[in-house]
C-alpha positions in Angstrom: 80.5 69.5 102.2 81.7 71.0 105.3 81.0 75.0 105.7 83.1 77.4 104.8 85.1 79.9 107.4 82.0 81.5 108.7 83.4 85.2 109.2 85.1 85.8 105.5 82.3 84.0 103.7 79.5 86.1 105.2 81.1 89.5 105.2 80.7 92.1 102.5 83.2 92.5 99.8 85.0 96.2 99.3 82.4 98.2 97.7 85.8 100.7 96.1 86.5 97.3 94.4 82.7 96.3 93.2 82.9 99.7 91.5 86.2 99.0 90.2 85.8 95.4 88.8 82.6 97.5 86.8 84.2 100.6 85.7 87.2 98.2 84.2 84.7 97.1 81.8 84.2 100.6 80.5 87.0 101.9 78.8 85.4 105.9 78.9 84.6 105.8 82.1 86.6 108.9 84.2 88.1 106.6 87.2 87.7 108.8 90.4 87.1 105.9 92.3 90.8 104.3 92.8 93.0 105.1 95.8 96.3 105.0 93.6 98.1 107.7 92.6 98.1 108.3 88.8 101.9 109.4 88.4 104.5 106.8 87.9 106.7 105.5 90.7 110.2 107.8 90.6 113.0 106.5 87.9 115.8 106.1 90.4 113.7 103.7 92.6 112.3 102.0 89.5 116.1 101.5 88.4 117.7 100.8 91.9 115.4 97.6 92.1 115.7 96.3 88.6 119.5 96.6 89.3 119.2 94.6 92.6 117.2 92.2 90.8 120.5 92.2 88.0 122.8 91.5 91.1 121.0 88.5 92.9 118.3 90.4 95.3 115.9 87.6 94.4 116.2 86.0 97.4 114.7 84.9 100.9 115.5 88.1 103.4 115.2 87.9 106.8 111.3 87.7 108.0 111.6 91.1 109.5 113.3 92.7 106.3 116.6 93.5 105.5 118.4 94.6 108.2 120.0 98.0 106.0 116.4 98.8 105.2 114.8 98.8 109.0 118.0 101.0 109.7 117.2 103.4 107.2 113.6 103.1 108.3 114.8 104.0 111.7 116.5 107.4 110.8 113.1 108.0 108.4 111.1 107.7 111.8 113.4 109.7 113.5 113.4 112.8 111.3 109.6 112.7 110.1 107.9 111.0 112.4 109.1 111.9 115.6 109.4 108.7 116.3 112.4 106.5 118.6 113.2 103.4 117.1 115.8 101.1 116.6 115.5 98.3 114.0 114.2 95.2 116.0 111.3 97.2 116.3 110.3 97.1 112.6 108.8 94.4 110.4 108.9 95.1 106.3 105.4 93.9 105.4 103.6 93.3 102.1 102.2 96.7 102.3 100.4 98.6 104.9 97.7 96.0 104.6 100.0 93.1 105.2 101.1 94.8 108.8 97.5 96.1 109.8 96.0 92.1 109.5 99.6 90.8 111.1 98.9 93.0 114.0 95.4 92.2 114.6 96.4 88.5 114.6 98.7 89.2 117.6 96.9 91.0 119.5 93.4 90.2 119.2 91.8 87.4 120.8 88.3 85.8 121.4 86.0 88.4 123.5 87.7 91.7 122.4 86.2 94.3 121.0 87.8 96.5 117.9 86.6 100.4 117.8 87.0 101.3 114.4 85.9 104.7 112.8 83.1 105.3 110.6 83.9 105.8 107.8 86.6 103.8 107.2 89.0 102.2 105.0 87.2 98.6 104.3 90.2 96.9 104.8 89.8 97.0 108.5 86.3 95.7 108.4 87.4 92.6 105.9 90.8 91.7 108.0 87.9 91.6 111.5 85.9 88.9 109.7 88.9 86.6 110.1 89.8 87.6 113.8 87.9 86.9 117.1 87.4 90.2 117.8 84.1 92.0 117.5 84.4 95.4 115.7 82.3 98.0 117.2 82.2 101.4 115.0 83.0 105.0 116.2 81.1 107.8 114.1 83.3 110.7 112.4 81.5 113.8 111.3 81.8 116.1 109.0 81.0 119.1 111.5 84.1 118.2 113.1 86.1 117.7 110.1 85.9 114.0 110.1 88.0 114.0 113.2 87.0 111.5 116.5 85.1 113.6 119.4 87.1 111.9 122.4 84.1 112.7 125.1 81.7 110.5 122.2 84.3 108.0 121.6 85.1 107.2 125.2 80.9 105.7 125.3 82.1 103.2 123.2 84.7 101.7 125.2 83.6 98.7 127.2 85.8 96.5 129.7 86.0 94.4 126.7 87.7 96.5 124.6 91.1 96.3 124.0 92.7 98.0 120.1 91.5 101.4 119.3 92.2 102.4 115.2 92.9 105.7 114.3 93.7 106.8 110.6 95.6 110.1 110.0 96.0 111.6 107.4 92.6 109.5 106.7 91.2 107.1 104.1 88.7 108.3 102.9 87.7 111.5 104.3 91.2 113.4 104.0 91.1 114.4 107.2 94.4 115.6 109.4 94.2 115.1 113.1 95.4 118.1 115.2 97.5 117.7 118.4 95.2 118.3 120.8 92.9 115.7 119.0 95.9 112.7 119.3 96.8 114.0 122.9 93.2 113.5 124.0 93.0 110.0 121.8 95.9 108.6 123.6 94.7 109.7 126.6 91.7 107.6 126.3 93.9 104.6 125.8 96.3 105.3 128.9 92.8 105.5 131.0 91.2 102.3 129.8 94.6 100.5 128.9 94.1 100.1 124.7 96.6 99.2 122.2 96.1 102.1 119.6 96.8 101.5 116.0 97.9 104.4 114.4 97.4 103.6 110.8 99.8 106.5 109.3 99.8 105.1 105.4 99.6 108.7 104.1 102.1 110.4 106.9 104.2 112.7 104.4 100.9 113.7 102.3 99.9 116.6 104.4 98.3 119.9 102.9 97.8 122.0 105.9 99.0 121.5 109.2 101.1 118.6 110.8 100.8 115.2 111.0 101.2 113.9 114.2 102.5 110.3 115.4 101.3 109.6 118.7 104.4 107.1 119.2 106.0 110.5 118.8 105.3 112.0 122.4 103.7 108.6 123.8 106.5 106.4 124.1 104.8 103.5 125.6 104.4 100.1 124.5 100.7 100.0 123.6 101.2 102.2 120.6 101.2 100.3 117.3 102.3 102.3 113.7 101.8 101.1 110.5 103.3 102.8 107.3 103.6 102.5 103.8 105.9 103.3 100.6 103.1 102.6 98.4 101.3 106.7 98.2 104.1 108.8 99.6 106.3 107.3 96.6 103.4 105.9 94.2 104.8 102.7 95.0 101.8 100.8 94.8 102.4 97.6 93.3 106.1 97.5 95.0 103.8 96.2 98.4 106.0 97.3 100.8 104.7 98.4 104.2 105.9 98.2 108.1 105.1 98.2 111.5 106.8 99.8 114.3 106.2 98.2 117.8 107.4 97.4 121.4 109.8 94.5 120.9 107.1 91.5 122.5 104.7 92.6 120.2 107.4 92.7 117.0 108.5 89.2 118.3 104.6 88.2 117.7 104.3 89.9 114.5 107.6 88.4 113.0 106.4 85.2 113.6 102.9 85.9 112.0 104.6 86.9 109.1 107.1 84.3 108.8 103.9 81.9 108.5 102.5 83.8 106.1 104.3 85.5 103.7 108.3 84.7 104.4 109.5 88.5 103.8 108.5 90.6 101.5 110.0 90.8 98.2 113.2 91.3 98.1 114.3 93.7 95.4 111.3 95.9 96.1 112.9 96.4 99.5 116.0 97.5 97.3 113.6 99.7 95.5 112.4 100.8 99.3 115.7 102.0 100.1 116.5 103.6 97.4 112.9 105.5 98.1 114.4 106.7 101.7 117.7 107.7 100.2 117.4 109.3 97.0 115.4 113.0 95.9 112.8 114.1 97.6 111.9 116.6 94.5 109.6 113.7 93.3 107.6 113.2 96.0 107.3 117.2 97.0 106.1 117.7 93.2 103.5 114.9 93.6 102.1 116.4 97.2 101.8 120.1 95.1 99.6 118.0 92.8 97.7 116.8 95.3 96.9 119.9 97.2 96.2 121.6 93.4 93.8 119.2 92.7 92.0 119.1 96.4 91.6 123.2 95.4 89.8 122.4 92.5 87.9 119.7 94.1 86.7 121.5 97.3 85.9 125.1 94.7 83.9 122.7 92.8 81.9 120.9 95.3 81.3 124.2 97.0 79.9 125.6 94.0 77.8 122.7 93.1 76.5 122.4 96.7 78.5 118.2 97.4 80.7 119.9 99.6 80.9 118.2 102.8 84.0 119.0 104.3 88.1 120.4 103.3 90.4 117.9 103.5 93.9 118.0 104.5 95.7 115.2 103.7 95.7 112.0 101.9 94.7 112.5 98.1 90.6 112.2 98.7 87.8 114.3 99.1 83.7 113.7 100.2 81.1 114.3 98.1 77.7 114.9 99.4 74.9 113.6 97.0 72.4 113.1 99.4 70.3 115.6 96.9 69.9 112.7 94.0 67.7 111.1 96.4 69.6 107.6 96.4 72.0 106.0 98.8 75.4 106.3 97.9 75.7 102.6 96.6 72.7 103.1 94.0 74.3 106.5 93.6 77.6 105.0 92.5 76.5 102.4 90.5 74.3 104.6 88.8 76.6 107.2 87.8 79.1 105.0 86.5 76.4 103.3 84.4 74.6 106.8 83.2 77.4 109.6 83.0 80.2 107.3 82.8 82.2 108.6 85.6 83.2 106.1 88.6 83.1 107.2 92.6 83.4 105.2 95.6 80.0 104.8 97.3 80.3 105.7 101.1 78.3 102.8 101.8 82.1 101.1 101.6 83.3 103.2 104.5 80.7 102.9 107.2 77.2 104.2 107.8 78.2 107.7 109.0 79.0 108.0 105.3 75.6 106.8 103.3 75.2 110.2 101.3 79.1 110.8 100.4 81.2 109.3 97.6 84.8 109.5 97.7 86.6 111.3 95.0 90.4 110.0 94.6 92.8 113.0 93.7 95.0 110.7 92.7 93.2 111.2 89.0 94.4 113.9 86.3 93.0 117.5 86.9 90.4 116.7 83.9 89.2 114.5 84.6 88.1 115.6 87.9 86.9 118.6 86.9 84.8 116.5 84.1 84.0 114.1 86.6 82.5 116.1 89.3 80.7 118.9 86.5 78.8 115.4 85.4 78.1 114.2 88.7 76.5 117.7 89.7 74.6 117.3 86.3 73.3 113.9 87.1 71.9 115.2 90.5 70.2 117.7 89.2 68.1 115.1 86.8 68.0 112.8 89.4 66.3 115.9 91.5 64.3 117.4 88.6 62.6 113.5 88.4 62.1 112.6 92.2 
């Protein structure tokens, strides 16, 4: 039999999801290891799509979305983002994931290089296996709050290198670039002409701060976004996502998508809609939980001596457990085996990351408070017995 696609067969699978798939088998276990918000996705958007559904959205849409949407999406970038827009810009994707791999695909070709931090949100390193790029990694550090060092980064930038990720608010440190921090990004790109793909799935979950859009004050047609409905709205399973772009790279994109995957649904991009133009008392409530919970995570790890950095934004935190002795992927698996509580190793996000775990904040105040009292108690026994 003839081999297999070389890239996807031989690269890793998500180490969040490894843990997952296990801790599904163990109906005790506290789940701090799943990036999905616990609360359920606001009644008027749940309604306004099972009523398009009623009244015939169960069609094709156009590849790019439907048109009302992108306009709506338009004054949304506008009035949080910062951002200048008008609809032929925008693709509707399945999710944030679907418009990160479409853009790779059309830009990427055979001999580029990808700098991508570390750590990172898998997803980036999985969607490279298929591409001819090469990824090349960028540490983040926890000194620095988990935020890129522009002097550092600029060492990794060869004549080959042509997309530059950045995640912020990030996945999965938590981590909020500041302006100057964005400013001196996109300067790196403007000097060694990159595309930059801001990856901004977590844009209105902000504790501290501002979130900043570099297609806000760089208006230039290198500057890719991607966003998503699925955590500001705990829309999750709706998979709804999009990209906003110069109009060549949009063209590229739509016709990536239209090979594989049509449009996205359409009565969750009713349900989309409905998200932009209803109450924002839903997803206000659901940040304050957020930025409760990251108090009692970051008092916690302090006290227990895992803290490894604040974060502000996103709904995760870092754990340092360096102290047990074990790499984070024996840690992890360990844990959830032993005390019954599931974490996600950072062995998933990158090697800058091989003595955190990821705690999701996206779980019930118990259970994180359980969750991280038995995960300081396993490392002390793990560090009693070494």
């Amino acid at each position: 039999m003839k081999s297999l696609a070389a890239g996807p067969r031989d690269t890793a699978h998500s180490g969040i999801r490894e843990v997952v798939n296990v801790a599904l088998t163990m109906p005790d276990a506290i789940r701090l290891e799943v990036g999905q918000p616990n609360f359920d996705t606001p009644a008027h958007i749940v309604e306004a799509t099972v009523q398009a559904a009623r009244e015939g959205a169960t069609k094709y849409t156009a590849t790019a979305g439907i048109l009302s949407l992108r306009k709506l999406l338009v004054e949304k970038l506008a009035s949080v983002n910062k951002i200048k827009a008008d609809p032929t810009q925008i693709n509707v994707t399945i999710g944030g994931v679907g418009g990160l791999a479409a853009t790779l695909l059309a830009v990427l070709e055979e001999g580029d290089e990808v700098l991508v931090p570390d750590p990172a949100w898998p997803n980036y390193r999985l969607e490279l296996s298929y591409s001819p790029a090469k990824m090349v990694s960028y540490p983040l550090h926890a000194a620095r709050e988990f935020a890129p060092d522009a002097v550092e980064l600029e060492q990794y930038i060869t004549p080959r290198t042509k997309l530059l990720i950045i995640n912020s608010p990030c996945n999965p440190t938590g981590a909020v670039f500041p302006r100057k921090v964005v400013e001196e990004i996109v300067g790196l790109c403007q000097k060694h002409d990159l595309y930059l793909l801001s990856d901004e799935c977590y844009d209105e979950i902000v504790f501290e701060g501002e979130h900043v859009s570099p297609a806000s004050f760089w208006e230039d047609e290198r500057v890719i976004s991607v966003f998503t409905f699925s955590k500001t709205y705990a829309m999750t399973g709706f998979r709804v996502g999009y990209t906003v772009t110069n109009h060549a790279l949009a063209d590229v994109i739509n016709k990536i998508l239209e090979a594989n995957m049509s449009c996205a649904t359409s009565f969750a991009q009713k349900g989309a809609e409905a998200a932009l133009t209803g109450p924002r008392e839903p997803v206000l409530k659901m940040v304050e939980a957020y930025r409760r919970r990251r108090d009692i995570v970051d008092g916690m790890l302090r006290e227990t001596g895992m803290w490894a950095s604040k974060p502000h934004g996103a709904f995760y935190a870092m754990a340092d457990v360096s102290r047990s002795g074990m790499d984070s992927r024996t840690f992890a698996f360990k844990l959830l085996e032993e005390a019954r509580v599931a974490v996600a190793p950072g062995t998933a996000f990158g090697e800058t990351a091989r003595d955190l775990v990821r705690i999701s904040l996206a779980s019930a105040d118990e259970d994180l408070s359980e969750g991280i009292r038995r995960m300081h108690q396993f490392i002390e026994q793990a560090a009693a017995n070494a």
